[in-house]
N, C-alpha and C positions, 0 to 999 in steps of 0.2 A: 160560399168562398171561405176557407181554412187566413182567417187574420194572422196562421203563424205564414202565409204564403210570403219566398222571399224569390224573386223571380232571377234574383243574384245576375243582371247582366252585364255584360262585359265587350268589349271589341277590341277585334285583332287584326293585323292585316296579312292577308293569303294572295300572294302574287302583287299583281299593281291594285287592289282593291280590299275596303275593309269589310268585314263579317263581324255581325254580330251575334252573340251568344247567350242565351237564358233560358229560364226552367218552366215550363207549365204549371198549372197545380196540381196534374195528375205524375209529376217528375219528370218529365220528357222534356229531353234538351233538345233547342233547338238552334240551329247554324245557318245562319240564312246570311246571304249579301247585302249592304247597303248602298251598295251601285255608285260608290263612289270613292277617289281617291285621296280624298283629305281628310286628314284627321281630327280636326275643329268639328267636319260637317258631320263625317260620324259619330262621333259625340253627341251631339245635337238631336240625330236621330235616334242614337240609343237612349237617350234622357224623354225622348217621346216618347217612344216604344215602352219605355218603365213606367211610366205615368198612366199608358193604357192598362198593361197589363196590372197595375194597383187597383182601377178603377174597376176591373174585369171587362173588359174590352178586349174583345178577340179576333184577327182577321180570320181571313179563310184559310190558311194553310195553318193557323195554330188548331183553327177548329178541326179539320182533315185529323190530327194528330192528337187532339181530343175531344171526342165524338160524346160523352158522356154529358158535355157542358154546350150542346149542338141548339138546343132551344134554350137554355137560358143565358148566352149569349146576345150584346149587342154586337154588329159586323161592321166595318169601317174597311172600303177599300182603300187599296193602298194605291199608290200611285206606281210603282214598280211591278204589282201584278194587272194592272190595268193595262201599264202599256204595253205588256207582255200579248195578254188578250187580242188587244189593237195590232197590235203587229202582226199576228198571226195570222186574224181574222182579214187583214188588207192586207194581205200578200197576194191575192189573186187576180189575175191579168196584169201585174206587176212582172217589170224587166226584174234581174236577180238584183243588175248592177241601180235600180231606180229604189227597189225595197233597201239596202243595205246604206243607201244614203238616208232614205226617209227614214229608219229607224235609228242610226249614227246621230241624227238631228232630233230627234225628238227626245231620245233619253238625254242627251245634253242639256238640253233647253229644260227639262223636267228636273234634271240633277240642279243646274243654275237655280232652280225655283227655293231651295230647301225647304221643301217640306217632305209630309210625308205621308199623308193620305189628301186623294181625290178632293173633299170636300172642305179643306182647307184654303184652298185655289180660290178668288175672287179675283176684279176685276181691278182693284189693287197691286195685287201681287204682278198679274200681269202686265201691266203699265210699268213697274216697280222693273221687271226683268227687260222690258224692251228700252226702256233708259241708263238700266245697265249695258246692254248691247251694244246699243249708240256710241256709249263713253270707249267702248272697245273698236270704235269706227268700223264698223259694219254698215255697209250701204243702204241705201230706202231699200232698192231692191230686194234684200236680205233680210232685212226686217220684215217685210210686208210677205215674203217667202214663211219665214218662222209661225209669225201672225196665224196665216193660215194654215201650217200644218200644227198648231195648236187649237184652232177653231174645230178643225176635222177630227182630233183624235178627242175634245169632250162632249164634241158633236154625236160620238160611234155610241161613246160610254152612257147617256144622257139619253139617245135613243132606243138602246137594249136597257134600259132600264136597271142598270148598275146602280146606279147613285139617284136620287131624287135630288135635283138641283138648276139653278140656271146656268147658261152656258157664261162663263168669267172672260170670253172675246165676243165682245157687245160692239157695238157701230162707234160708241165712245172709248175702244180702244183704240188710238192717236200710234200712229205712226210720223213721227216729223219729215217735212219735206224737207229736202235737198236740191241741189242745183242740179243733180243728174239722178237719176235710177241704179246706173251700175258706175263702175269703178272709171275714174278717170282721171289716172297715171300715162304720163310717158317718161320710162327709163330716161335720163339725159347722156350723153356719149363717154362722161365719164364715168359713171354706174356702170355703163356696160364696159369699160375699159379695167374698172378693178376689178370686176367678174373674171373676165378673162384673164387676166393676170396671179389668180389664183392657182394654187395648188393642189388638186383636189383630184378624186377617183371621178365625179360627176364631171367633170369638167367637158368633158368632150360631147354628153349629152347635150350641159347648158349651152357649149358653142353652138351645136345642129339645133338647137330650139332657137337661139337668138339667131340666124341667120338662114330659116325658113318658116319661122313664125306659126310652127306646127301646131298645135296641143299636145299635152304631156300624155294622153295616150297614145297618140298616134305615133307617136316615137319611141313609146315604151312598146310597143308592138311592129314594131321595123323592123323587117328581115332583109337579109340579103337580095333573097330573089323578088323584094319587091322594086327596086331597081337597076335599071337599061339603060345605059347610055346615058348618065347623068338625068334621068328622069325617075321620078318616085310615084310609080302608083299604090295611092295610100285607097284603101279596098276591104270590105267585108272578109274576114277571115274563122269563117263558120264550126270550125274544126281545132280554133284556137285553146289549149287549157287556161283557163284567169281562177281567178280565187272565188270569183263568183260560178263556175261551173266551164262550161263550152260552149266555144262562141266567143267574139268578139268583133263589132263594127263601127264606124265614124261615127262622128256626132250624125243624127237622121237618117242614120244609114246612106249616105251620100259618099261613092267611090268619088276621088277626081285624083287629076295627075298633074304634076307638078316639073318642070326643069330644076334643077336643082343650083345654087349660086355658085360661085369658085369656093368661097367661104366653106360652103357645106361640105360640098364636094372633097374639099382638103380634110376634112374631120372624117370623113369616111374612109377614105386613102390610109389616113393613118392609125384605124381602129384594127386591130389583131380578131382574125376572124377564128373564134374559139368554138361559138357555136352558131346556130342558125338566127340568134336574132346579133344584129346589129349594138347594140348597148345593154349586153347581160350584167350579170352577175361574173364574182370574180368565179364558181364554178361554171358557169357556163348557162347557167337557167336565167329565165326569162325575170326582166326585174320590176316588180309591181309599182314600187312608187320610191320617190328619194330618201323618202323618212327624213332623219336628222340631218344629214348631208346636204341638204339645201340650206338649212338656217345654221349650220356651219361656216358654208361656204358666204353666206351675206354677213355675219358675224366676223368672220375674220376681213372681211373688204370694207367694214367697216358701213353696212346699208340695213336700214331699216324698213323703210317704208317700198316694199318691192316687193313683188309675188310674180311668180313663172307667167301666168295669162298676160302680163304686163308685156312681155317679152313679143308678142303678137302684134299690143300695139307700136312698138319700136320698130318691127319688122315692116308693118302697114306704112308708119310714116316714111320709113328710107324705100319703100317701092314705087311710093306716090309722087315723095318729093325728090329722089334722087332717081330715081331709074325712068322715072315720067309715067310709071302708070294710070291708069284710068282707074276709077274707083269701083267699076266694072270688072275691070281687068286684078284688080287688088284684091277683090270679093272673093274672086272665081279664084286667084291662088291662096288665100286663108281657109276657103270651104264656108261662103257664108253669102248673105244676099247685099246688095249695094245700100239697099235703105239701113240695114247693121251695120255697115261699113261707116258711113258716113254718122250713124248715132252713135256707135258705140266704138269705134276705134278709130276716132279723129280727135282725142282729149288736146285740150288748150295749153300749150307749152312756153311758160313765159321763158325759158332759152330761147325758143324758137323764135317768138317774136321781137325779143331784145335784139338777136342777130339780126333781123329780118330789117329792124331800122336802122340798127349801127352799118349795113350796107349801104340804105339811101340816104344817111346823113350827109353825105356829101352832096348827095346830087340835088338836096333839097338845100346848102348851103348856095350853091350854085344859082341857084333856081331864083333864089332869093336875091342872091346879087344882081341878077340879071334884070330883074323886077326894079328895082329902087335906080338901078342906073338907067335904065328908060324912061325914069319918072321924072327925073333930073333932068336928061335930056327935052325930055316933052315942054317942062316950065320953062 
């Protein structure tokens, strides 16, 4: 190793992510990503990266780039080309749309970690990230989701024989329990009142979600001709273009058909049919997801604690308790089975119940009078 080596590195940011920049010993510069969008953490990771490169420490893509220093080189994966690897190598019998989450979720959860090689990760770290999590209110659910798609991916790397290590999700990696598994929100009538009362390009979607309790793809894929007569057959659409390729179907590939409320019905009436889906874009193309126009439109109505799936459970309880549904009958218009029904989209509403007594307060006033004057009489 040349002691005048100065690997001079630097970082810059290209698009929404920063790159880092330095010199080999044999001159060659190199510009690689550091998979992340702050500027603290790139930092951080260039201050590592110079510290290897002092000690001559070289990953694989510096070695690729000089082959002269190929054995006397120590090799240190990186976490970045590992789960590049992993992703590749499990993408098979994978849906497009099942890989595109699993790998969204992993580099996240890997970015959260900051570090920057494999071998760094312990069972510390880990605990360390799932308590950050927490603090971010992400449900058991989710957590014990992440848990294990971090179990599986040092699982891949640990059994190809990447890294010599133990695996840092041990059985004493703690997940805290919770009162429920998944999320359990119900909108109250006001929330949905400032919703609506907004201003907004989304607006006509979020009405057709709160007042058929769809999912946000099922709506984002709603064409004209998939309803008749005020009914919506919501249906496998095999020949669909999505950003994931072609194709598109329900949740479990489960067609069902739906009546549609006056509610709905009136937002469709008055959407301008431009092109063939039902809630495009302002050209006319099909629209993938809200992006920031959601957390706009809860920003300006002044809500925080709300997410679109929420919208389901609001739609369940007014089917159940106001239209007299069966929980059968509720399943079957969500697209979901009765025993879900009744676990996961019946959360505990202290609106609901406050009402629920400030109705019989009277008749338990009553009740009560009636009692004590009989008792009197009796003596």
């Amino acid at each position: 190793m040349d002691f005048n080596y100065d690997p001079r590195c630097g970082v810059y940011l290209n698009g929404h992510y920063y790159y880092i920049s330095y010199y080999l010993p044999n001159k060659s510069r190199i510009c690689r990503s550091l998979g992340t969008t702050k500027k603290v953490i790139a930092k951080k990771k260039m201050h590592l990266k110079e510290q290897e490169l002092y000690q001559g420490v070289f990953d694989d893509h510096d070695i690729s780039r000089m082959p002269e220093y190929q054995f006397a080189s120590k090799v240190r994966l990186d976490l970045e080309t590992a789960a590049e690897k992993y992703i590749k190598a499990s993408s098979i019998n994978k849906k497009p749309r099942s890989q595109i989450n699993d790998e969204y979720a992993l580099k996240s959860l890997l970015e959260k970690l900051e570090k920057v090689y494999v071998d760094e990760i312990n069972p510390y770290e880990i605990q360390t990230l799932l308590g950050k999590l927490q603090k971010e209110r992400k449900s058991e659910a989710t957590l014990r989701t992440y848990r294990g798609i971090l179990r599986k991916f040092f699982n891949w790397i640990i059994e190809n024989r990447m890294v010599q290590m133990p695996n840092p999700i041990t059985k004493n990696t703690l997940v805290r329990k919770s009162s429920g598994l998944v999320r359990d929100h119900l909108p109250s009538n006001l929330e949905i009142q400032r919703l609506l009362s907004q201003d907004s390009e989304i607006l006509p979607l979020i009405k057709f979600l709160i007042f058929t309790g769809a999912r946000l793809g099922e709506v984002l894929h709603l064409e004209w001709d998939d309803i008749e007569d005020g009914v919506w057959m919501i249906k496998s659409k095999p020949n669909c273009m999505t950003k994931e390729g072609i194709g598109w179907a329900p949740k479990w590939e489960k067609s069902r058909m739906i009546p549609l409320l006056r509610e709905a019905q009136d937002v469709l009436d008055s959407q301008k049919r431009i092109s063939n889906w039902v809630f495009p874009k302002k050209d006319g193309s099909r629209r993938d997801s809200l992006s920031s126009a959601w957390v706009t439109m809860k920003k300006r109505a002044g809500i925080e604690n709300l997410q679109l799936k929420d919208f389901r459970n609001w739609f369940n309880h007014h089917l159940k308790h106001e239209l007299q549904f069966t929980t059968k009958e509720a399943a079957s218009y969500l697209g979901h089975c009765p025993k879900v029904n009744e676990t996961h989209y019946e959360p505990i509403s202290k609106e609901r119940m406050t009402l629920k007594l400030n109705s019989q307060s009277l008749a338990a006033t009553n009740l009560l009078q009636n009692l004590r004057n009989n008792s009197r009489q009796d003596s």
